[in-house]
C-alpha positions as CSV (number, residue, x, y, z in Angstrom):
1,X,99.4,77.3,108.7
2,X,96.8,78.5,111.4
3,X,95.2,81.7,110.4
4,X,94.6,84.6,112.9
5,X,91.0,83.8,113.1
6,X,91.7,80.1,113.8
7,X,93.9,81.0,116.3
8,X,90.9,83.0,117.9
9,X,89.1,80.1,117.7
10,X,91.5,77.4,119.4
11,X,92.2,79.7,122.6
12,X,88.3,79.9,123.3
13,X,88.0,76.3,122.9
14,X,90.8,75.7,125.3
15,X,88.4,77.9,128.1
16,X,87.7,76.0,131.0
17,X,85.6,78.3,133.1
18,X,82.0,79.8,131.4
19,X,82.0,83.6,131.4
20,X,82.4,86.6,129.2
21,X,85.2,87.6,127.3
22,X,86.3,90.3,125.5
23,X,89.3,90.0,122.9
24,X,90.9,93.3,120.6
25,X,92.2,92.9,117.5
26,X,93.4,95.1,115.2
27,X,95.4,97.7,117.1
28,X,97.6,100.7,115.6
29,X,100.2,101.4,117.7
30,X,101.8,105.2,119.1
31,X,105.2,105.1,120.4
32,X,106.6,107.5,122.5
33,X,110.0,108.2,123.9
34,X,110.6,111.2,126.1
35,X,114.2,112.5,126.6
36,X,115.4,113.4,130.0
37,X,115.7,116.6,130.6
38,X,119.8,116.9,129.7
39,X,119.3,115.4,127.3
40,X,116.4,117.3,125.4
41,X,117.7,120.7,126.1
42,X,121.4,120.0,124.5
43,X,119.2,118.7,121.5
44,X,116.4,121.5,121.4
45,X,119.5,124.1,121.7
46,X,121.2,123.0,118.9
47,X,117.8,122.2,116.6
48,X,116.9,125.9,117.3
49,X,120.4,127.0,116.2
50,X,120.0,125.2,112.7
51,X,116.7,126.0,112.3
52,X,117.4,129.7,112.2
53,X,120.1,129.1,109.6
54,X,118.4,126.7,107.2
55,X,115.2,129.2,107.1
56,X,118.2,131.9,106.3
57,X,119.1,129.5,103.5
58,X,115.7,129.2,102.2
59,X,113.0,131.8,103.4
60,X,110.1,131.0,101.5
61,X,110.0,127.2,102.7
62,X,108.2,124.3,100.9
63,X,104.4,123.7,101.0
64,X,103.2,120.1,101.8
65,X,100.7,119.3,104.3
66,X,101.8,122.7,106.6
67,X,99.0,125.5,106.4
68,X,101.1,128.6,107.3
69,X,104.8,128.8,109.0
70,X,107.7,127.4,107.8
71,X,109.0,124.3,106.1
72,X,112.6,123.0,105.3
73,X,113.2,120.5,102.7
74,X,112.8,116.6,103.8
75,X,117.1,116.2,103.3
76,X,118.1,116.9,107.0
77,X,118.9,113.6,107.7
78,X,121.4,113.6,105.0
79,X,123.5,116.5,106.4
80,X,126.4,116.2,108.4
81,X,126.4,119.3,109.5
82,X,125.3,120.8,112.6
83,X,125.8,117.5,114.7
84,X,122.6,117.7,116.0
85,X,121.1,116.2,112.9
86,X,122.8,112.8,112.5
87,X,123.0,112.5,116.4
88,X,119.2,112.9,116.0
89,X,119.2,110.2,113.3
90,X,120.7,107.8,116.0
91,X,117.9,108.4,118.4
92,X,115.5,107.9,116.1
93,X,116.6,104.8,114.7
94,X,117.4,103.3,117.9
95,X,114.1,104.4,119.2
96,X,112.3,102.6,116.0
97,X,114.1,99.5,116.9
98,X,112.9,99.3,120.6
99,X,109.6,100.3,118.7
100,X,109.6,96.7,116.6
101,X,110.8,94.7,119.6
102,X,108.1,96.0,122.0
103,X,105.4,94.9,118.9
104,X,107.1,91.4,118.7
105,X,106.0,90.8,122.0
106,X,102.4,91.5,121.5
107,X,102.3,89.5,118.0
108,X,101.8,85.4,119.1
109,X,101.0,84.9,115.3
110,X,104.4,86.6,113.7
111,X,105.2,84.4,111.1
112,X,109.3,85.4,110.7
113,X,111.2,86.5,113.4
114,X,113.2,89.3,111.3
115,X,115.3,91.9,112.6
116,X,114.5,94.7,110.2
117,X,117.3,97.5,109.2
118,X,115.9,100.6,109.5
119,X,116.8,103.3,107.9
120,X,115.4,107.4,108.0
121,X,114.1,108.2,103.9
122,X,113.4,111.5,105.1
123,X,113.8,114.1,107.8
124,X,112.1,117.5,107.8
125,X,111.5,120.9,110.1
126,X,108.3,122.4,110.5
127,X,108.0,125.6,112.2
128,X,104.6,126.9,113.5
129,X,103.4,130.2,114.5
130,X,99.6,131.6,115.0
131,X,97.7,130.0,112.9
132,X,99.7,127.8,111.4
133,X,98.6,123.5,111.4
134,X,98.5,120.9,109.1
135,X,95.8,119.4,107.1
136,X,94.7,115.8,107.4
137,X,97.4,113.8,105.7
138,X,100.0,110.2,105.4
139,X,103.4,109.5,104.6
140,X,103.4,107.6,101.6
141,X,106.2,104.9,101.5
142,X,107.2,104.9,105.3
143,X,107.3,102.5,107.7
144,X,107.0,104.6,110.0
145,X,106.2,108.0,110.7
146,X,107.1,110.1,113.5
147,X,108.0,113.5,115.1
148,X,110.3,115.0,117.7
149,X,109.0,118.4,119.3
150,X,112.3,120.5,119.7
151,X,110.1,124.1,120.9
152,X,106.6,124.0,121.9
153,X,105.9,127.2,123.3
154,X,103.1,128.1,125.9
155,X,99.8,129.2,124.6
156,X,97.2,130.0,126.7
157,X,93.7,128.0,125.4
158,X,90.3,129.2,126.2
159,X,88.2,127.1,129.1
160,X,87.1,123.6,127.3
161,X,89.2,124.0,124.6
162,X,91.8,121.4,123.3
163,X,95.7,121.8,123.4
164,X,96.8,124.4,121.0
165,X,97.9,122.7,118.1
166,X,97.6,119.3,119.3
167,X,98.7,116.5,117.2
168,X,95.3,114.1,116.2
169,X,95.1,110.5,114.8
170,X,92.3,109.6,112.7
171,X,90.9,106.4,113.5
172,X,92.0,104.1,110.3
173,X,89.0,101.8,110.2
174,X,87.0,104.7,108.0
175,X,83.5,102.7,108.5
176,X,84.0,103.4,112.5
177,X,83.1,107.2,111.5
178,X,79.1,106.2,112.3
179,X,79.9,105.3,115.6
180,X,81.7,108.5,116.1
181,X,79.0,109.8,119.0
182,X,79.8,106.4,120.7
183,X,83.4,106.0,120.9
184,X,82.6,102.9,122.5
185,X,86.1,101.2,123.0
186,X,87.2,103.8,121.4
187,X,86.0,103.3,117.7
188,X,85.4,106.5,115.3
189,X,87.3,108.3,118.4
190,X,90.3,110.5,117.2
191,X,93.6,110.1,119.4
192,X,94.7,113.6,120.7
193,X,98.7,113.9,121.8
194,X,99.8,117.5,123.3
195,X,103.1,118.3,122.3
196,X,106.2,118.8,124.7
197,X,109.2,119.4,124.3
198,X,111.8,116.3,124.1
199,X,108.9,113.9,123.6
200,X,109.6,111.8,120.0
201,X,106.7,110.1,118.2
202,X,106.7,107.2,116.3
203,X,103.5,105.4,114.1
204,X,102.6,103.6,111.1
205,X,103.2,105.8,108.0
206,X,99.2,104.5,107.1
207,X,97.8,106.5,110.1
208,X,96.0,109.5,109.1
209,X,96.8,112.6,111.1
210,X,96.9,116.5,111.7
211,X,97.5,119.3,113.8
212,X,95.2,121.9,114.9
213,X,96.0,125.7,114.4
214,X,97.7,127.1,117.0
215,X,95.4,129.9,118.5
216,X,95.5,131.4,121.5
217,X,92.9,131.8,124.1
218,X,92.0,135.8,123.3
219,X,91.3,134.8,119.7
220,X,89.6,131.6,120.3
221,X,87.0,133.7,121.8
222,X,87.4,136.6,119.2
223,X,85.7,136.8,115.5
224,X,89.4,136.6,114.2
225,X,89.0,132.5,114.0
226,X,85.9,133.0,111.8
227,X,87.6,136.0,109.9
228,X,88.3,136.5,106.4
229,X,91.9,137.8,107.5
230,X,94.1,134.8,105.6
231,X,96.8,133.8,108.2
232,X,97.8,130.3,106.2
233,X,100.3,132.3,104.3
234,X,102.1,134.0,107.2
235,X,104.4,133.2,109.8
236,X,102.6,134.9,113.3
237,X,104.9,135.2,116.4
238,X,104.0,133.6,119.4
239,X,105.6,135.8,121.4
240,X,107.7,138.5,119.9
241,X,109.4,138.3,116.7
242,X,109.2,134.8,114.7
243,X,112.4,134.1,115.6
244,X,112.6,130.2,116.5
245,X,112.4,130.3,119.9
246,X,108.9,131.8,119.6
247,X,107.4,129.5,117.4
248,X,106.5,125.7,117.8
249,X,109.6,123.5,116.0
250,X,108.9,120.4,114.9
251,X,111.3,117.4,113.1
252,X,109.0,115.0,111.3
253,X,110.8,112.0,109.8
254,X,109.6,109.1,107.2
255,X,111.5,105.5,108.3
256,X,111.9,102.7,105.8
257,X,112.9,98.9,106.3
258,X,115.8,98.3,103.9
259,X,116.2,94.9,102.8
């Protein structure tokens, strides 16, 4: 069988023309799906009504990559109850498969042409208020990895800053991080996407990412980011009380290719 590099090769051989050219290998996909607008705002309703009854059921929250705010247990895709959680499941799924078919037709040297079952291992809320990210982290065991943003508030940014809690993907080929004052072709670069609401995220479980605190313009250009004032244990409104609505939800999901 012809290897990858082979294949390399055999297609410059077959060049007729002199000249330069350029080839890129290795590429880590990002899929993303944005609902219409219908669409997201029966979903984002409904995910904002269960996510002020499973904090109810469980106020503390669990503690995994999230620094500060909330987060639910990773069953939710498991419940049949609200609606809004398997109908969710559907979307993602269906979103995961149009994921693999779109990479299918950028892989000449796929060796099976399988039609992979995929199946969610684990579905999770994350609320976010002031303050509150997530450290640099995977998810072990999936596929895929991906998140649906269901409330992304506004939060004014200071002049030259970056989105407010923007979601950033670490570029997976570590040794790239001495070319990180380069970025040329974009290696050592990090990937920045700002959240909105309806948009759903898909990428390999492999790809190391985070999100930046949430802070607001007035404090970005305050002492309180440098202060000794611990906000990681405390959920900070946005606007108001820390009701839902006023904080940033999030449903993060693990998929897994069942055999």
């Amino acid at each position: 069988m012809v290897d990858r590099f082979q294949l390399f090769l055999l297609a410059l051989s077959f060049c007729k023309s002199a000249g330069d050219f350029i080839h890129q290998h290795w590429s880590t996909p990002i899929f993303a799906h944005q609902f219409d607008n219908d669409k997201a705002e029966t979903f984002n309703g409904a995910l904002l009504e269960a996510a002020a009854l499973l904090r109810a059921q469980d106020p503390e929250g669990k503690v995994n990559s999230n620094r500060g705010g909330w987060r639910s247990g990773a069953h939710l895709h498991r419940l049949g109850s609200p609606a809004v959680f398997p109908e969710l499941c559907k979307e993602i799924k269906a979103a995961a498969a149009r994921c693999w078919q779109m990479g299918v037709k950028e892989s000449p040297t796929l060796r099976t042409k399988i039609k992979p079952r995929f199946v969610i291992s684990g579905m999770w809320m994350n609320m976010l208020g002031y303050g509150g990210s997530n450290i640099v982290h995977k998810h072990n065991r999936a596929f895929f990895a991906g998140a649906y943003y269901a409330r992304v508030p506004k939060v004014p940014k200071a002049p030259g800053a970056t989105s407010a809690g923007a979601l950033k993907f670490r570029d997976p080929r570590l040794q790239t991080g001495v070319l990180d004052d380069f970025e040329w072709m974009g290696l050592g670069a990090e990937i920045m996407v700002a959240p909105v609401e309806g948009l759903l995220l898909l990428w390999p479980g492999w790809l190391e990412h985070y999100v930046e605190p949430l802070i607001p313009a007035a404090l970005q250009q305050s002492n309180w980011v440098n202060s000794t004032d611990d906000m990681s244990s405390r959920l900070v409104e946005i606007d108001g009380e820390p009701t839902p609505g006023n904080l940033r939800v999030v449903i993060s999901f693990n998929i897994a290719i069942k055999e």
